[in-house]
One Martini backbone bead per residue (centre of mass of N, CA, C, O) as a GRO file, in nm:
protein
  222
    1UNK     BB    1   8.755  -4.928 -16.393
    2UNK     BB    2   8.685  -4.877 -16.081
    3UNK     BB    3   8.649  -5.200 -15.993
    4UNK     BB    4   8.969  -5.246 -16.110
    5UNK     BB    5   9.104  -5.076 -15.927
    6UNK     BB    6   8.999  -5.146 -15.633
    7UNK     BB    7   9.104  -5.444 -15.657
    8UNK     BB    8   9.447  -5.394 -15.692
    9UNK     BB    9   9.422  -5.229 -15.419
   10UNK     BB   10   9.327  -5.451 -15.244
   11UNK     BB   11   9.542  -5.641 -15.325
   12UNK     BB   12   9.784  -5.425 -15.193
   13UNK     BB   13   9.734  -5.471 -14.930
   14UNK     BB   14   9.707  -5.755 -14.869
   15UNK     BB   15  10.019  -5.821 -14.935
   16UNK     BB   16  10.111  -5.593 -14.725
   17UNK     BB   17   9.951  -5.737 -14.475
   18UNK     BB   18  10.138  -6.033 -14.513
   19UNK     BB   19  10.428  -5.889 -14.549
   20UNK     BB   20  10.408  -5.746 -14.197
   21UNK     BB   21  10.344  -6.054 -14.092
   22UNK     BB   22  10.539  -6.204 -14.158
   23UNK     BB   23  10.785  -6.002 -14.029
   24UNK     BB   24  10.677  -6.033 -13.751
   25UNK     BB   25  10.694  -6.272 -13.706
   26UNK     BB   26  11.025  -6.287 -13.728
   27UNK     BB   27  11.095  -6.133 -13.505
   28UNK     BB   28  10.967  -6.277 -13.256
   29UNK     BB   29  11.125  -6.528 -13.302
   30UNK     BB   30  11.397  -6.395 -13.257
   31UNK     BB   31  11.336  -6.345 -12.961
   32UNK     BB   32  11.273  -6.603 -12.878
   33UNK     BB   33  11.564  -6.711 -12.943
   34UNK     BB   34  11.742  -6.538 -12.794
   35UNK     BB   35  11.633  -6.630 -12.511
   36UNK     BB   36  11.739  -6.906 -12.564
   37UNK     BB   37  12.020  -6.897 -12.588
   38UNK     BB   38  12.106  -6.696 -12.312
   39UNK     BB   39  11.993  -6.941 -12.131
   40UNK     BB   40  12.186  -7.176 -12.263
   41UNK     BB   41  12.447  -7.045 -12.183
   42UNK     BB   42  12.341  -6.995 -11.867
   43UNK     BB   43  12.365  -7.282 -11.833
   44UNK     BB   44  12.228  -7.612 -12.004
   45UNK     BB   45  12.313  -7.948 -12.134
   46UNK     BB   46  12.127  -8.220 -12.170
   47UNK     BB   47  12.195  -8.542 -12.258
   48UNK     BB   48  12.012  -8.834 -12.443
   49UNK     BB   49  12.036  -9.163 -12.362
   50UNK     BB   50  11.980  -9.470 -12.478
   51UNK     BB   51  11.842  -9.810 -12.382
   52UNK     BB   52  11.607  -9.996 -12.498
   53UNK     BB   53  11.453 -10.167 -12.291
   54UNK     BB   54  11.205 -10.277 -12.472
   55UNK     BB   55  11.374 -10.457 -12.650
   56UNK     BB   56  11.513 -10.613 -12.458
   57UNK     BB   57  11.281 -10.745 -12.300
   58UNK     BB   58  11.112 -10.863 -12.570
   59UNK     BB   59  11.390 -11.066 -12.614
   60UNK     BB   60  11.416 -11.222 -12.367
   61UNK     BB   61  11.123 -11.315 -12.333
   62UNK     BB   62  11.224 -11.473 -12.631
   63UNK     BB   63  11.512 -11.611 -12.548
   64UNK     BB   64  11.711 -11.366 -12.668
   65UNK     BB   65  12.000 -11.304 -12.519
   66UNK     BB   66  12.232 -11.270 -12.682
   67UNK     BB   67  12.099 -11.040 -12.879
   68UNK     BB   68  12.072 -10.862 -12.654
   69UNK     BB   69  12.382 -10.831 -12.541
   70UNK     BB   70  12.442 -10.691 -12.811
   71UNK     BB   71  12.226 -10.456 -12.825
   72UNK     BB   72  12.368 -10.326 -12.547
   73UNK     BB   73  12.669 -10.300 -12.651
   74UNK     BB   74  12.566 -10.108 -12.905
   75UNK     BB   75  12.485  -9.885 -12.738
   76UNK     BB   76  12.683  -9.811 -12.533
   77UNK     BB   77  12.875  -9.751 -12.750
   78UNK     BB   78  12.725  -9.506 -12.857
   79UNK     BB   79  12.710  -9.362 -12.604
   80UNK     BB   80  13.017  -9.316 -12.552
   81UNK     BB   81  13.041  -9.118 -12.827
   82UNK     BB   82  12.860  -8.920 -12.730
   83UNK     BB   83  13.018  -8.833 -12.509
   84UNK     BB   84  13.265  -8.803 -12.584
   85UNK     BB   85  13.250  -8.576 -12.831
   86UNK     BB   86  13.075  -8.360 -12.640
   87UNK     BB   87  13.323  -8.325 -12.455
   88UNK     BB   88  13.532  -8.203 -12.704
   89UNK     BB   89  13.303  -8.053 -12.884
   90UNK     BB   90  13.158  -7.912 -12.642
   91UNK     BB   91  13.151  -7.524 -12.551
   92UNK     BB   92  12.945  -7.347 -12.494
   93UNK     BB   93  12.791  -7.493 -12.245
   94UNK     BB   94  12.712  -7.743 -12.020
   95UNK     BB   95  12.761  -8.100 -12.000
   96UNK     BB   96  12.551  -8.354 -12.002
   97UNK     BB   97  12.427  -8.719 -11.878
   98UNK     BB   98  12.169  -8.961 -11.932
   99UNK     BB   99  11.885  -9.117 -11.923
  100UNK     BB  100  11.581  -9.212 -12.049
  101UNK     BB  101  11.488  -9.366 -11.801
  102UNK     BB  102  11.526  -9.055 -11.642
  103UNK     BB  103  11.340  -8.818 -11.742
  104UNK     BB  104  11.133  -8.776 -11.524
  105UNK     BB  105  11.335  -8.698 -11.299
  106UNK     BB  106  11.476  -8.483 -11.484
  107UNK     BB  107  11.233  -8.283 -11.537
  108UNK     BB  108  11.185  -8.252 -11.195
  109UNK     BB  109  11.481  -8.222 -11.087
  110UNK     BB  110  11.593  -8.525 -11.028
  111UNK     BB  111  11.956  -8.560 -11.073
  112UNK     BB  112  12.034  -8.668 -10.881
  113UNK     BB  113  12.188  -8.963 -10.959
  114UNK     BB  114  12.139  -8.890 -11.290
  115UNK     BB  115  12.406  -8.855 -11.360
  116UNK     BB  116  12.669  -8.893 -11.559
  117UNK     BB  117  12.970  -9.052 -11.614
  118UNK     BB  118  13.282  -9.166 -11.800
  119UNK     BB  119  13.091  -9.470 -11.751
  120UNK     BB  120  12.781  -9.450 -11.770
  121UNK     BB  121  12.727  -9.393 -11.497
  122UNK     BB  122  12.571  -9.305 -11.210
  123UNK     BB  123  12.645  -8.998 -11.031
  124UNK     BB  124  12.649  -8.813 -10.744
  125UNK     BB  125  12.878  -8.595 -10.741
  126UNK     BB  126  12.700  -8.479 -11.002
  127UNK     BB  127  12.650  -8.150 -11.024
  128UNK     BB  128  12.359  -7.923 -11.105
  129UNK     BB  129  12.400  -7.566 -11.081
  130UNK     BB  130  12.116  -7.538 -11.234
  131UNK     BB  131  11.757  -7.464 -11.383
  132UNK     BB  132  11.879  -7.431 -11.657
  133UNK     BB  133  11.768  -7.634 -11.896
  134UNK     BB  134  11.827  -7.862 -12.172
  135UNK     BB  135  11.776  -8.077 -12.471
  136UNK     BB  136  11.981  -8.375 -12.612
  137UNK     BB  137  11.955  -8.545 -12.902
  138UNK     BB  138  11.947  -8.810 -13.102
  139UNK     BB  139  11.710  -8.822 -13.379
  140UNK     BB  140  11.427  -8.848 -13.512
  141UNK     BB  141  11.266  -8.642 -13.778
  142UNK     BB  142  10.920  -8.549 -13.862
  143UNK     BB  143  10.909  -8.235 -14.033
  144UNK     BB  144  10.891  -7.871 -14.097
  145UNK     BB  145  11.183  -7.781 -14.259
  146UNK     BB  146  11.471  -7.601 -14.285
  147UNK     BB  147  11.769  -7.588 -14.365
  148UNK     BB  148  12.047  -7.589 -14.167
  149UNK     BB  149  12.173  -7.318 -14.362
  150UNK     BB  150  11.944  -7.127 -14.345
  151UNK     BB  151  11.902  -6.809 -14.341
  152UNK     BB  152  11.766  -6.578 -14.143
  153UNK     BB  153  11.560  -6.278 -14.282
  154UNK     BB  154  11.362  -6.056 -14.155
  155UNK     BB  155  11.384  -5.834 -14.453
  156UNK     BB  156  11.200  -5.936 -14.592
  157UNK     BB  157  11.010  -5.885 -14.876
  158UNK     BB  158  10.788  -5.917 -15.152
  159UNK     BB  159  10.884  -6.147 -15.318
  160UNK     BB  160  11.033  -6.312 -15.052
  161UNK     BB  161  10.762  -6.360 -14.856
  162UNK     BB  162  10.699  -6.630 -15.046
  163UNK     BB  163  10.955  -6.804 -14.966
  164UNK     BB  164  10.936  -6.786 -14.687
  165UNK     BB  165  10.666  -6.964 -14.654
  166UNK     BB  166  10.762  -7.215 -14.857
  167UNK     BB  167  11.065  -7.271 -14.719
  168UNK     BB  168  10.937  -7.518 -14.628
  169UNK     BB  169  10.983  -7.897 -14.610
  170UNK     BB  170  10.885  -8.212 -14.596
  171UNK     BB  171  11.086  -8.404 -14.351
  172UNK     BB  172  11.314  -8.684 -14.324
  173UNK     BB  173  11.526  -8.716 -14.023
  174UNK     BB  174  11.828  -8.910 -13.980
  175UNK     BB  175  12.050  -8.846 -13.683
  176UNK     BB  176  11.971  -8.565 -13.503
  177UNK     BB  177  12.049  -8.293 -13.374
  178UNK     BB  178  11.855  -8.203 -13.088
  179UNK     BB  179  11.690  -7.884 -12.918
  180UNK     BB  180  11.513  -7.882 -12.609
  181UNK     BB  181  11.349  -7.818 -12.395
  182UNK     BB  182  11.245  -7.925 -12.034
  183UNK     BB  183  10.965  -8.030 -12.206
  184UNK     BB  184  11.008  -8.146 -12.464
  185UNK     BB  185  11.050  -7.875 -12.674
  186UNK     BB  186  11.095  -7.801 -12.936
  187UNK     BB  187  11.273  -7.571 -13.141
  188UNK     BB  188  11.270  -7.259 -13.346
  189UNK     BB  189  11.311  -7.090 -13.575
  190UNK     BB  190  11.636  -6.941 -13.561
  191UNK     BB  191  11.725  -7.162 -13.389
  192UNK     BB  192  11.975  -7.354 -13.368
  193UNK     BB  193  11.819  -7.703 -13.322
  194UNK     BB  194  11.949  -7.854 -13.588
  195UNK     BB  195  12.174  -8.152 -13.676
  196UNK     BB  196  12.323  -8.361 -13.916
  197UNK     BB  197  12.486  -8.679 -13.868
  198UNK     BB  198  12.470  -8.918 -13.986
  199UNK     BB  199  12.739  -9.080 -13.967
  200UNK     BB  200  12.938  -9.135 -13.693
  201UNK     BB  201  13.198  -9.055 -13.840
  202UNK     BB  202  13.101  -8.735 -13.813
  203UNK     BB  203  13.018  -8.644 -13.562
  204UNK     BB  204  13.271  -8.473 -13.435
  205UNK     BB  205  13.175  -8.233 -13.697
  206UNK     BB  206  12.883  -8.191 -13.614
  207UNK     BB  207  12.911  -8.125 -13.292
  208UNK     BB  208  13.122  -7.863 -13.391
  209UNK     BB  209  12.884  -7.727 -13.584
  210UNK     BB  210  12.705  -7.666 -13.368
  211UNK     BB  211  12.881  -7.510 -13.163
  212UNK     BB  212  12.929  -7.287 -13.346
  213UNK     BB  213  12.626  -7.209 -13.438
  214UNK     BB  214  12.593  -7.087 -13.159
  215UNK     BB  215  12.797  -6.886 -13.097
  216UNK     BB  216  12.696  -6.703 -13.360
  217UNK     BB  217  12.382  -6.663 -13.233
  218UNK     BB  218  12.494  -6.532 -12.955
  219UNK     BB  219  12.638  -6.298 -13.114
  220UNK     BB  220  12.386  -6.175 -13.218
  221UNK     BB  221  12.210  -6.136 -12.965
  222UNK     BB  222  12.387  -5.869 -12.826
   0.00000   0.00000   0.00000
């Protein structure tokens, strides 16, 4: 009887001291994502527009010039609609746009001429007045996330504690917009740092989604 209380009692220390430790990961989390909002908040997002270059190369290179012009023009149409959307509903805090082929030189800090026009043109006198800068592409994630409306709750407790470390599930998610620092390392919850596009003709409902989603978690930052 004293050998089966023993165990009991160890069993509910290690549940107790496993569920002080989820909540304590979760706290440290927020703590980090406050810190990442109020950053850009105060800085800015630097959108990465594809260029296909590789493919496009390809394709000259077997003689499929117009296939390549086909494809090249309809990337251009994309990154413009991505361009025109976060212009208009995306006001968090500023925003620029780059080429991903200029990647290299925009995250060793070297922006000038390498930020775009209103035509998608490399602008010299588009100038980054911050050192503090995130960036966003939309892009494919193959991904260990949660639903991306679902609410982090550090106060989790007992029965909870095992839904929060469960309640992620191997995902693979196309069309996201994601933020990543200025190292592309994904940015993770509780920072709302992806949301799913689907569809083009959705983009400016999601890209004002995401918008609104940083509004309310730097709102709850300060």
């Amino acid at each position: 009887m004293k050998t089966l209380l023993m165990f009991l009692l160890c069993g509910l220390l290690i549940t107790e001291a496993l569920g002080q430790s989820v909540v304590q990961e979760m706290k440290i989390a927020r703590e980090i994502a406050h810190q990442h909002i109020k950053s850009l908040k105060n800085g800015a997002l630097l959108v990465r527009l594809k260029t296909r270059d590789k493919s496009l190369e390809a394709y000259r290179a077997a003689g499929a010039e117009e296939l390549a012009k086909r494809i090249e023009q309809e990337q251009f149409e994309e990154n413009l609609r991505t361009f025109n959307v976060f212009t208009e509903f995306f006001d968090f805090c500023p925003v620029y746009f780059f080429y991903a082929n200029q990647t290299k030189q925009v995250l060793s800090g070297e922006t000038k001429g390498n930020l775009l026009n209103e035509y998608l043109q490399p602008d010299s006198t588009i100038q980054l007045l911050t050192d503090t800068f995130y960036i966003a592409e939309i892009d494919v994630l193959y991904e260990t996330l949660p639903d991306e409306d679902e609410e982090f709750d550090e106060t989790l407790k007992d029965e909870n504690i095992q839904k929060a470390k469960n309640r992620h599930t191997e995902t693979t998610l196309q069309n996201v917009i994601v933020i990543k620092d200025r190292n592309l390392v994904q940015l993770k919850r509780p920072f709302p740092f992806y949301v799913r596009t689907m569809l083009d003709r959705f983009l400016p409902s999601k890209v004002a989604k995401f918008n609104l989603q940083l509004h309310k978690f730097y709102a709850n930052a300060n």
